[in-house]
C-alpha positions as CSV (number, residue, x, y, z in Angstrom):
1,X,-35.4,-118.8,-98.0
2,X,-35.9,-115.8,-100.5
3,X,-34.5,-117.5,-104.1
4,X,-31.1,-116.5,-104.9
5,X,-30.7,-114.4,-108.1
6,X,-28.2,-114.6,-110.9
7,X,-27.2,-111.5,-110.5
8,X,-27.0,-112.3,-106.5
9,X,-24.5,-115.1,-107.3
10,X,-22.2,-113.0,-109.4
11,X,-22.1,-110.2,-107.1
12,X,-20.9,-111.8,-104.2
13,X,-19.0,-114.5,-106.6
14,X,-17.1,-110.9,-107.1
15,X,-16.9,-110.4,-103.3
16,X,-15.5,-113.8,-102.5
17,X,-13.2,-113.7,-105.7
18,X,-11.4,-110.5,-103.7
19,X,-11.4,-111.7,-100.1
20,X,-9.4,-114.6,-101.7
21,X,-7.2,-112.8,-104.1
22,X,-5.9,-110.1,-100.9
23,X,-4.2,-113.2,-99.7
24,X,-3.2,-115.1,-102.6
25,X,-2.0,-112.4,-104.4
26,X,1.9,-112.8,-103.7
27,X,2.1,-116.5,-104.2
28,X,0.0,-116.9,-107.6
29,X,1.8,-113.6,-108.5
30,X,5.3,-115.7,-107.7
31,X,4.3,-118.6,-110.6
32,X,3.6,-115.6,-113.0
33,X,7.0,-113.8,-112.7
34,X,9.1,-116.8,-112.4
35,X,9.9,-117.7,-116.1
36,X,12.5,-120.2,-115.3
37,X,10.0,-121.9,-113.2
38,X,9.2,-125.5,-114.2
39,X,6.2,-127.4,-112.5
40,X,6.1,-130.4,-115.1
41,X,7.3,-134.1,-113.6
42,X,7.4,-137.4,-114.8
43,X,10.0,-140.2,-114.8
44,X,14.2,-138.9,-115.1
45,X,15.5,-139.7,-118.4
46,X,19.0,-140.0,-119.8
47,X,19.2,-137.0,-122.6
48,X,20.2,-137.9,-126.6
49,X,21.3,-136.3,-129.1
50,X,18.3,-133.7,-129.4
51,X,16.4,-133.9,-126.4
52,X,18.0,-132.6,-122.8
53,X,17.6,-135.3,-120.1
54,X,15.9,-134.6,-116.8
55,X,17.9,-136.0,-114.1
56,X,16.5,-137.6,-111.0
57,X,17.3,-134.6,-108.4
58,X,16.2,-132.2,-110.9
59,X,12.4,-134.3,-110.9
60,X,13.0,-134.2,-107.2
61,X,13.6,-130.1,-107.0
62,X,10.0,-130.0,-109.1
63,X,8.6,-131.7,-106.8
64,X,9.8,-129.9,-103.8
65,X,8.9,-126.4,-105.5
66,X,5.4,-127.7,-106.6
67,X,4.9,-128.7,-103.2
68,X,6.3,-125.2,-101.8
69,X,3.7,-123.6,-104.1
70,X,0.6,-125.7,-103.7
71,X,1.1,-125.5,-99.7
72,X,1.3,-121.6,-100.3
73,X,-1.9,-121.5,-101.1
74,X,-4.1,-123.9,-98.3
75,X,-1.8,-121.9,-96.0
76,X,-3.1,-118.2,-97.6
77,X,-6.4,-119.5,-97.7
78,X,-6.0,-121.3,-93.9
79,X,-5.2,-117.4,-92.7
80,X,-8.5,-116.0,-94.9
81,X,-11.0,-118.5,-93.5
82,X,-11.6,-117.2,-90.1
83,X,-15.0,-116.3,-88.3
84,X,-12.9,-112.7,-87.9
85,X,-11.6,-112.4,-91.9
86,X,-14.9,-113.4,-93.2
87,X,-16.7,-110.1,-95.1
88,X,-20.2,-109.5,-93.4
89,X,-21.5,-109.9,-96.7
90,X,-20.1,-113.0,-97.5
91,X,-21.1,-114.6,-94.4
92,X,-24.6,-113.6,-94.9
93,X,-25.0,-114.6,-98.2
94,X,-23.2,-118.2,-97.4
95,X,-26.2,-118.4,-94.4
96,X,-28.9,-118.3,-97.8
97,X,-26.1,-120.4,-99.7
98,X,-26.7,-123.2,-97.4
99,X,-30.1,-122.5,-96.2
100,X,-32.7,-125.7,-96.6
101,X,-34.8,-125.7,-99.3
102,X,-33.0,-122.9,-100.7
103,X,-33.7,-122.3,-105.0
104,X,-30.9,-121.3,-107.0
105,X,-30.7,-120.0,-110.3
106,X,-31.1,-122.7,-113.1
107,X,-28.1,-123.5,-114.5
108,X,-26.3,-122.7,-111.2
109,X,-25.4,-126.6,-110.6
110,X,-22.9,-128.3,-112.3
111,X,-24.3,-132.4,-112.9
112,X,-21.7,-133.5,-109.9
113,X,-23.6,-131.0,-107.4
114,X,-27.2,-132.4,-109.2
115,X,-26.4,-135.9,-108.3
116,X,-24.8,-135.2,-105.1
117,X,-27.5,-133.3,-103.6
118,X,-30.2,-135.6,-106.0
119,X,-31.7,-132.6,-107.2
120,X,-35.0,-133.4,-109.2
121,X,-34.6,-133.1,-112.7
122,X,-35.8,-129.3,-113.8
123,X,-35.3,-128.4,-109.8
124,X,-32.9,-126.2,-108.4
125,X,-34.0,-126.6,-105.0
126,X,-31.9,-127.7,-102.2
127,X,-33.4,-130.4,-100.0
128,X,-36.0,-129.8,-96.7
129,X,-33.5,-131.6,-94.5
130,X,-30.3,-130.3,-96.3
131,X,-27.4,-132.5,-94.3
132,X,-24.2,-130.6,-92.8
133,X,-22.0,-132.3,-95.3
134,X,-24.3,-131.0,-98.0
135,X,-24.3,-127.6,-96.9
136,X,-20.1,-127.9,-96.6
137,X,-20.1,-129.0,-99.7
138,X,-22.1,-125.8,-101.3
139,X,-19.6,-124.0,-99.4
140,X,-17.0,-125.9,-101.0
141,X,-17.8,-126.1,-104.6
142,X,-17.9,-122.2,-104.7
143,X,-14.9,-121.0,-103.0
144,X,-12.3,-123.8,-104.1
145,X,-13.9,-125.3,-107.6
146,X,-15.1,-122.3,-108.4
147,X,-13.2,-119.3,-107.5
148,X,-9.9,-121.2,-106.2
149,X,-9.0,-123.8,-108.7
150,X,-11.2,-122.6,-112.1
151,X,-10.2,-118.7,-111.8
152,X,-7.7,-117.6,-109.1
153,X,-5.4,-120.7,-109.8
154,X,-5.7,-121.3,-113.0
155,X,-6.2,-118.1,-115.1
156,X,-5.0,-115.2,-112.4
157,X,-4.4,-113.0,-115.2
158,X,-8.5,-113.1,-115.3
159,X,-8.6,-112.2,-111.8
160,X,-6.1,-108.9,-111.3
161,X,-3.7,-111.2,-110.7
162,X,-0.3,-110.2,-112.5
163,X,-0.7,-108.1,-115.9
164,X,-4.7,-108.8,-117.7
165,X,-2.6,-110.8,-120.4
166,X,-2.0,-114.5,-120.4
167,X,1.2,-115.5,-119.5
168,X,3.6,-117.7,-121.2
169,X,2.9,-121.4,-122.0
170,X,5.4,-122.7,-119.5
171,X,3.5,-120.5,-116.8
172,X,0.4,-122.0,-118.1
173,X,1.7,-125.1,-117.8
174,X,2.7,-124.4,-113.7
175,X,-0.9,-123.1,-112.8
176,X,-2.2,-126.0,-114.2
177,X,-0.6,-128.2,-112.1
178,X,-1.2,-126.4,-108.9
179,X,-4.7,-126.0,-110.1
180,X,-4.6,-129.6,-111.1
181,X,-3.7,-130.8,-107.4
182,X,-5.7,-128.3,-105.5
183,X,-9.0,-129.7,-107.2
184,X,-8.1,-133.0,-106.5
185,X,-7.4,-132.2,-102.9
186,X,-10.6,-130.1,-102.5
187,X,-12.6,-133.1,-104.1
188,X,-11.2,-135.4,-101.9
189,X,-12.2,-133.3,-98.7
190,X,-16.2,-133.5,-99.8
191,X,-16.2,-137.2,-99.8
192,X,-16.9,-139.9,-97.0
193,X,-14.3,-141.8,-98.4
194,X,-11.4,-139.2,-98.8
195,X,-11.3,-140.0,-102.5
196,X,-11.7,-137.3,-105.0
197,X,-13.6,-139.3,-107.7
198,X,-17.1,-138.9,-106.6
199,X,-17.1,-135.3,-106.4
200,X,-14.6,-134.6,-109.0
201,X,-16.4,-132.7,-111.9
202,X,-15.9,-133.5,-115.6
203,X,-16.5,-130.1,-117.2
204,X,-13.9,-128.5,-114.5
205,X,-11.1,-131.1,-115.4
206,X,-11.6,-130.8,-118.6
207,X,-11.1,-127.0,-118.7
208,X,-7.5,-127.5,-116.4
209,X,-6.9,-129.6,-119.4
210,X,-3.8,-131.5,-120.6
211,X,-1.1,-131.3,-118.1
212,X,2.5,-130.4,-118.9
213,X,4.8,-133.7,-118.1
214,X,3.1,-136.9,-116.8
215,X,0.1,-136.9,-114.9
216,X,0.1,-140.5,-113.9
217,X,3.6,-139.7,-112.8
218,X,2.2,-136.9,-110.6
219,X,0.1,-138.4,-108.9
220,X,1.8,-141.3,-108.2
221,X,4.5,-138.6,-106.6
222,X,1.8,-136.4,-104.9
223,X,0.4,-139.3,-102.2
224,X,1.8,-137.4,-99.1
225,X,1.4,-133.2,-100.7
226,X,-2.7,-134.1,-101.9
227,X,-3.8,-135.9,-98.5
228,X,-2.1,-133.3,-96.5
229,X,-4.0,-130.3,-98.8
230,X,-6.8,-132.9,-98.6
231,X,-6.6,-132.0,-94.6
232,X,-6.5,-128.7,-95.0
233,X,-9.2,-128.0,-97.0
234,X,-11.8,-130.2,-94.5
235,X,-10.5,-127.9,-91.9
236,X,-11.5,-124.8,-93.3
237,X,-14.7,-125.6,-94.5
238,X,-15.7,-127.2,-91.4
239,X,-14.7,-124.1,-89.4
240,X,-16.5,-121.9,-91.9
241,X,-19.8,-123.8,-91.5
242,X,-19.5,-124.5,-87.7
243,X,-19.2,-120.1,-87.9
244,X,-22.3,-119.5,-89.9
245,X,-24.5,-122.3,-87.9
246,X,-23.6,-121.1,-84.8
247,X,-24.6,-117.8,-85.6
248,X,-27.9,-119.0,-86.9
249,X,-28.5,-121.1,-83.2
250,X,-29.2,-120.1,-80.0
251,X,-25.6,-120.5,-78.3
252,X,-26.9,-123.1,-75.7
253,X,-26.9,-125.1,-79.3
254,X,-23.3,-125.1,-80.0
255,X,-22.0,-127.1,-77.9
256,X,-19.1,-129.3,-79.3
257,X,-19.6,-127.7,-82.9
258,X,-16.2,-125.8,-83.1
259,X,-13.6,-126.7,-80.4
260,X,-11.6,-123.4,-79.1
261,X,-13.1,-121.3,-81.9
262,X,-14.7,-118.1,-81.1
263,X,-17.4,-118.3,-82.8
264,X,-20.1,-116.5,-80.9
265,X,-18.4,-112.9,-81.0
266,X,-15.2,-113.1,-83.6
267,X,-14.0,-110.6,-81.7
268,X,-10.5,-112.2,-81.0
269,X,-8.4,-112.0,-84.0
């Protein structure tokens, strides 16, 4: 295909970054106005003197929250993925996105996507036979690393999310938790395994930064809340690639590609 442009991938980087933020709007907007909010976990302690303990049911209504708020947003973005939600122009340019032998622009890939997709070193050409996984996995590293979890998620105030003016440390803190556990989930979902280490990028942890609480201690409390995300996220992508294949086949080909989705017409919303 014609070589995508830098100017192409921030353009419809724009595009996508709206179609996301009509539906996100009101439950990122929630973590912003909630100043009493607290996200941060890690084991109950008895208080002193100085220092306020944090009892077990209070770790436990965290917990619950974080978990209201995290599933907030796989279930906006559940309702925005759809063969009939999807902009025209989107859809078009995610057909180039994940097009074989496709160049991008040179510092488009982050090292993760290089070695996944064993890029050449100097290239920025996508493979002859490009595989579906790879091509989810395009499709993945620019709507949830990149728009989800680095911008809408984790700096809405960037985004027209809330007022243009970073919010308060403790809101801070929240978004990077959710943005924290949404990466992990989306990583997991591009993996054969269903383990988020392989695709997990260093740079984009990195700028999520330190967490507020314990992030061992999150973890260890997120086993059932990451999986489920994990889930999700497969879903989505799946049905979003199984849209913009079948549209690119004749339809004799798409047999057993997207059980009881339309995906011919998307007339039925």
């Amino acid at each position: 295909g014609d070589e995508i442009l830098d100017e192409e991938i921030e353009t419809y980087h724009e595009v996508a970054r709206a179609w996301f933020r009509k539906h996100l709007k009101t439950v990122i907007g929630n973590v912003l106005t909630e100043p009493k909010l607290n996200l941060a976990v890690q084991e109950p302690f008895a208080g002193g003197l100085f220092k306020k303990g944090l009892s077990e049911s209070e770790v436990e209504t965290r917990l619950l929250k974080l978990g209201v708020r995290c599933r907030g947003v796989t279930t906006a973005l559940d309702e925005a993925i759809t063969p009939e939600g999807l902009p025209d122009p989107l859809a078009t340019f995610f057909k180039r996105l994940i097009a074989p032998s496709q160049k991008f622009p040179e510092k488009y890939f982050l090292p993760v996507e290089r070695t996944r997709l064993a890029l050449a070193e100097g290239s920025s050409q996508t493979a002859e036979d490009l595989s579906d996984e790879d091509a989810k996995f395009l499709l993945s590293q620019f709507l949830l690393t990149r728009i989800l979890c680095q911008e809408l998620v984790l700096r809405p105030w960037t985004c027209s999310i809330g007022p243009p003016i970073p919010p308060g440390k403790n809101e801070q803190g929240n978004l990077k938790i959710m943005s924290f556990l949404l990466y992990r989930a989306a990583c997991s979902a591009l993996t054969a395994d269903g383990t988020h280490g392989a695709a997990e990028e260093a740079s984009v942890r990195s700028e999520i930064g330190k967490l507020p609480g314990d992030e061992e201690w999150l973890v260890e409390h997120t086993t059932e809340l990451v999986p489920e995300m994990k889930d999700k996220f497969k879903e989505m992508i799946d049905r979003l690639h199984a849209h913009l294949v079948a549209k690119r086949r004749p339809k004799s080909a798409t047999g057993g590609k997207a059980p009881g989705l339309s995906v011919e017409t998307g007339e039925d919303a």
